[in-house]
N, C-alpha and C positions, 0 to 999 in steps of 0.2 A: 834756521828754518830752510828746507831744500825750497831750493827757488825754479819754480815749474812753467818759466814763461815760454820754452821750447816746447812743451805737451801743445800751446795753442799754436805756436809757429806751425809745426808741422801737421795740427789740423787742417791748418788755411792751406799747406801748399799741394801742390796741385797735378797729379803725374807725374812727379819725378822719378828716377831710374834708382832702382834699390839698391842694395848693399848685399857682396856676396854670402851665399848663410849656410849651415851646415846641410849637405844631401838630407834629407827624408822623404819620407813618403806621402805627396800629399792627396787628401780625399778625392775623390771624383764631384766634379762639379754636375749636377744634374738639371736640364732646362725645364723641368715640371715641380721642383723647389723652390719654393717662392725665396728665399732668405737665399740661394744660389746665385735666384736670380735678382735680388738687389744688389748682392755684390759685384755681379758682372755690372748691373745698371751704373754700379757707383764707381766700378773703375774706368768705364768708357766714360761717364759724364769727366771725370776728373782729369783726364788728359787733355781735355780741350781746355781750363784754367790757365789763363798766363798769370793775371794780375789780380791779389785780391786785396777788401779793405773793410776791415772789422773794428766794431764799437762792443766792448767784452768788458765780463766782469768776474772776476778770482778771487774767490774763498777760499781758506783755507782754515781747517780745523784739526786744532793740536788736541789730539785726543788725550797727550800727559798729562800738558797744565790746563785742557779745556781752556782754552785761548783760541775765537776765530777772527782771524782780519779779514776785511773788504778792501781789495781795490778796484776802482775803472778806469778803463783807457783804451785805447787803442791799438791795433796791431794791422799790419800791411806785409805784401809778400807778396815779390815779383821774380818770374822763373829766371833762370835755374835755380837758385843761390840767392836771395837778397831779403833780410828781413828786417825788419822795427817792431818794436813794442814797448807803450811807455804804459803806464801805470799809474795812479794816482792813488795815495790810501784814502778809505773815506774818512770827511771830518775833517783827514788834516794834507791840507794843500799842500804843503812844502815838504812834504817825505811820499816820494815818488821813486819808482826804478824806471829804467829806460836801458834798451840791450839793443844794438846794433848789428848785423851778420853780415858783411859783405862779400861771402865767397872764401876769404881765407885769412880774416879773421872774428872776435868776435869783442865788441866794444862793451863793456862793461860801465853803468854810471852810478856813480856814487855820491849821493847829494850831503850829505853829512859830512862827508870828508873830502868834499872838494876835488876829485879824482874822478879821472876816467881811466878804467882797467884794461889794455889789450893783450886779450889774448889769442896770440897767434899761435895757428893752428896746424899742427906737422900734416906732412901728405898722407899720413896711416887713419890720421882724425877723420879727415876729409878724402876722401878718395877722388878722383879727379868728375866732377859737374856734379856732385853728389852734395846734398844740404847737411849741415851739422846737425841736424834736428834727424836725420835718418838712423845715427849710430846709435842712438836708440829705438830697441827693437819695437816695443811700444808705439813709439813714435814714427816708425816705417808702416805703419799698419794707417796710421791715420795722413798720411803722406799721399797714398796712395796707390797701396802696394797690390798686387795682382790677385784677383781672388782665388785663384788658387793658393797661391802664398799665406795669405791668410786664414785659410782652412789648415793649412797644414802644419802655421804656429799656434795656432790658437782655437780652444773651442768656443764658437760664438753660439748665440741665442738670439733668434728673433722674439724679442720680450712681446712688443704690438706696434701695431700700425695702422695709422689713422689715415684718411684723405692729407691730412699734414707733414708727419713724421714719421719716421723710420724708427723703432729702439731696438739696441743691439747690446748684451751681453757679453763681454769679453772675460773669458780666461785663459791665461798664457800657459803654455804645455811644456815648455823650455825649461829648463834651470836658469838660462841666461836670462830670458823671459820674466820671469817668477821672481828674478832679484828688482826688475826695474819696476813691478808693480803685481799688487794680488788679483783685484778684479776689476772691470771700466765698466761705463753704458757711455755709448757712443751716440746721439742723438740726429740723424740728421734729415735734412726737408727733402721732401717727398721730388720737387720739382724739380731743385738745383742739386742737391748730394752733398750741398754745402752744410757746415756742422751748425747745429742749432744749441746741442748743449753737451759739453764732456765732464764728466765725473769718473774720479779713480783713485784709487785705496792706494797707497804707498805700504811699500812692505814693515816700516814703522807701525803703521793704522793711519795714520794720518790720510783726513781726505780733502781732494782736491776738487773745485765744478766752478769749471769753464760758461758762465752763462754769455751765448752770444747776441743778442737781439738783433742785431741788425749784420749782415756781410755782405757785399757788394764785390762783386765778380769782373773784370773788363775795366777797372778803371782806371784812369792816367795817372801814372805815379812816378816823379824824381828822380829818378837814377841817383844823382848824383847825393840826395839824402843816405842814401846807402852806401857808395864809394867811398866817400869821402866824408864820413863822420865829423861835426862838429864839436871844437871842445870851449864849452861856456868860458867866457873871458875870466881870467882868477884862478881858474879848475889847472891842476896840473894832470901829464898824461905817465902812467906806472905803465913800462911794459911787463907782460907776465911768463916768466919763465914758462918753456913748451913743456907738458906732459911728461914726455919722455927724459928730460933736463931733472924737472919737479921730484920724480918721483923718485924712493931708495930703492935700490938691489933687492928684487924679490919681488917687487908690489906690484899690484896689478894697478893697471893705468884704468881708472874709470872710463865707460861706454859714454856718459853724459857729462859736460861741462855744468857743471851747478853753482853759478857765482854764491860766493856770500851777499848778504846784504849788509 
């Protein structure tokens, strides 16, 4: 199962500096457009974000085997570079994931097999103050990517909007785009721009919705939870051959790191 705990990373974070992308041409933003002008809203709100802390919950539906998991937990993000997100499946306590980002690299946990996975991440992965969660395109959009940029990857739709919430319709216009997913709605609150719910079709069919209840903006968070990853006592640590080592002659180097589970 593609493991999509980067789609919520980079909901949460917060004005980071994109990723360079091919010239085109993008629309004209117009200030008598209301859907313009929530974009602009929602990219000036997002740069003031240092630190955030979210109580989330991930569905996923296997449209093959009609198979859907539930998990809850948690996820944090403090700028430039620094994330957490653990997981918990419903029901069953003791099968949980947990991913660590510290800027360069990225901690994989693996509760079944007693392992924590690092994989360290070339300068091509990560471009320099740039989040891993950015290399994918999809996920530069919820990042906090310029509204202009976003008009000019993607055709969005103001679905509705309430005194609450913002809905927004994504479809990706790229090829690069359209491999990382078919179409989103992006949910977010009226006040903060902060995300209230994300759903999104994997090019499989398979789909994915981010339910957030709760996200908290400005608050005191760790450093050192992030630098310096802990490894459960027992757990041995595998490090993980880089991308470019991994891969054979020919193949293209994935845009997103998708641990197994």
């Amino acid at each position: 199962m593609r493991n999509s705990w980067l789609a919520l990373t980079a909901a949460l974070l917060a004005g980071a500096p994109l990723l360079a992308q091919p010239p085109a041409q993008a629309p004209p933003l117009a200030a008598n457009n209301r859907l313009d002008q929530l974009l602009m809203n929602w990219e000036h709100q997002m740069q003031g974000v240092k630190t955030v802390a979210a109580h989330c919950v991930r569905t996923t539906v296997n449209q093959v085997f009609q198979v859907t998991d539930v998990y809850e937990g948690t996820a944090s993000f403090m700028k430039p570079n620094l994330a957490m997100v653990k997981l918990t499946k419903k029901n069953k306590p003791d099968t949980y994931e947990m991913y660590v980002y510290n800027g360069n690299s990225l901690w994989e946990y693996s509760p079944q097999n007693r392992v924590v996975r690092v994989h360290d991440l070339t300068p091509s992965q990560v471009p320099a103050g740039v989040p891993v969660a950015q290399e994918n395109s999809f996920l530069a959009l919820l990042a906090g990517m310029q509204a202009a940029d976003a008009k000019r990857r993607f055709d969005l739709t103001l679905v509705k909007e309430d005194q609450w919430y913002v809905y927004i319709k994504i479809i990706p216009r790229l090829p690069s785009d359209k491999a990382d997913f078919q179409e989103a709605r992006l949910v977010l609150n009226q006040q903060t721009y902060l995300p209230r719910e994300l759903w999104f079709k994997e090019p499989n069919g398979n789909e994915v919705k981010w339910d957030i209840p709760r996200v908290d903006s400005g608050v005191p968070l760790n450093v050192a939870e992030f630098v310096n990853p802990q490894v459960p006592p027992g757990w041995k640590v595998q490090k993980m051959p880089r991308a470019a080592e991994a891969a054979p002659p020919g193949n293209v180097r994935p845009r997103v790191i998708r641990p197994n589970q």
